[in-house]
C-alpha positions as CSV (number, residue, x, y, z in Angstrom):
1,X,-12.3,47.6,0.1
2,X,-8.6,46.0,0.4
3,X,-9.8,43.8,3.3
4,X,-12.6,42.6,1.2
5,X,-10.8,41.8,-1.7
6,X,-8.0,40.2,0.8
7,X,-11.1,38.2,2.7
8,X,-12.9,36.8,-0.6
9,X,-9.6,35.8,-2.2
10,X,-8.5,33.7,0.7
11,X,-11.7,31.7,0.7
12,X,-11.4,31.0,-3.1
13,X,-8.0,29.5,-2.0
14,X,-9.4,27.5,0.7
15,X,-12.4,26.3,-1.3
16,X,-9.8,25.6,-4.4
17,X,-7.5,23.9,-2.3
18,X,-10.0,21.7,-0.5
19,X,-11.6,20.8,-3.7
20,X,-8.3,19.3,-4.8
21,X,-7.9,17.7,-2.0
22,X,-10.9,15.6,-2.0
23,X,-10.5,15.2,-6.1
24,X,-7.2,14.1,-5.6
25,X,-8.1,11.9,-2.6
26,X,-5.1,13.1,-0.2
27,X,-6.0,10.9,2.5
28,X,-3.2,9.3,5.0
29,X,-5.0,6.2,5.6
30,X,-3.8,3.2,3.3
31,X,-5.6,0.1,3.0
32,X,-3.8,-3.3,2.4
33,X,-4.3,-6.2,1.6
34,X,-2.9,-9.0,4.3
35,X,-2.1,-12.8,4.6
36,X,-3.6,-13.5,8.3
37,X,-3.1,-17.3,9.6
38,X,-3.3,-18.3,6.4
39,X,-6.2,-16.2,5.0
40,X,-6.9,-13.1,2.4
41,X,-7.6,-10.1,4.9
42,X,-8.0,-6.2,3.7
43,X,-8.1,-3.3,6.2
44,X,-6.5,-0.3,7.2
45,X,-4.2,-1.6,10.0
46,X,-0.3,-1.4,9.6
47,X,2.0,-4.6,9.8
48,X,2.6,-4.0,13.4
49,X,-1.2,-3.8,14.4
50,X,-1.9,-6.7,12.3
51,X,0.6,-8.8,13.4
52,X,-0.6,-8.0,17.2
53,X,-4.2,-8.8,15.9
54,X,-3.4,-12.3,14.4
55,X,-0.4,-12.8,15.3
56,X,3.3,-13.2,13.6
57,X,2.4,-15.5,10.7
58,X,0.4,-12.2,9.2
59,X,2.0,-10.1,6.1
60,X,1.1,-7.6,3.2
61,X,0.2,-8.9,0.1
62,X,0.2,-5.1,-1.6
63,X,-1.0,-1.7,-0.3
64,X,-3.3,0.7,-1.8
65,X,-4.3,4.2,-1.2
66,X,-7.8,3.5,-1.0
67,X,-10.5,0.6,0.0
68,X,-11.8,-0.6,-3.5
69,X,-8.6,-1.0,-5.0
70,X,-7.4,-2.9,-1.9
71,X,-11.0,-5.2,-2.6
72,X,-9.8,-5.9,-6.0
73,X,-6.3,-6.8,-5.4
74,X,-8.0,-9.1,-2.4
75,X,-10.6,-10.6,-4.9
76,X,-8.3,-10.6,-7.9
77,X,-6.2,-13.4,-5.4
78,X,-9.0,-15.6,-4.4
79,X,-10.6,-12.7,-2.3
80,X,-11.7,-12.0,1.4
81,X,-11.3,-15.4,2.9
82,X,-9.1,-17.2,1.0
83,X,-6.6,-19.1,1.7
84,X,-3.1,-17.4,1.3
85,X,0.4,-18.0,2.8
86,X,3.5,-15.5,3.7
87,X,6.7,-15.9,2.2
């Protein structure tokens, strides 16, 4: 009966803990928004990868922890497209 008890307590845990996590939205992927070659640009690339991708005139506007907030900011500056420039 103690293994039982043991058993269905540890999965109320797990489920507990993994509803949390997905309220809370514990993710390790960040999205940001970038200044590419003179353009708006939002993905989920770091500096570094960016700057490999379009090269060293690329930086972060802002960062977000998720992909509609990162769309915002983007279209709150002109969005997706426009034209930008690095300071």
């Amino acid at each position: 009966m103690k293994k039982v008890f043991m058993i269905a307590l540890m999965c109320m845990l797990t489920v507990g803990f993994l509803a949390v996590s997905a309220e809370k939205g514990f993710s390790a992927t960040k999205y940001s928004v970038f200044c590419a070659n003179g353009k708006v640009e939002v993905d989920s690339r770091t500096l570094t990868q960016m700057k490999t991708a379009r090269g060293s005139g690329t930086c972060i506007i802002k960062s977000f922890d998720n992909k509609m907030d990162a769309d915002k900011s983007a279209k709150s500056v002109g969005g997706v497209g426009a034209s930008c420039k690095c300071k």
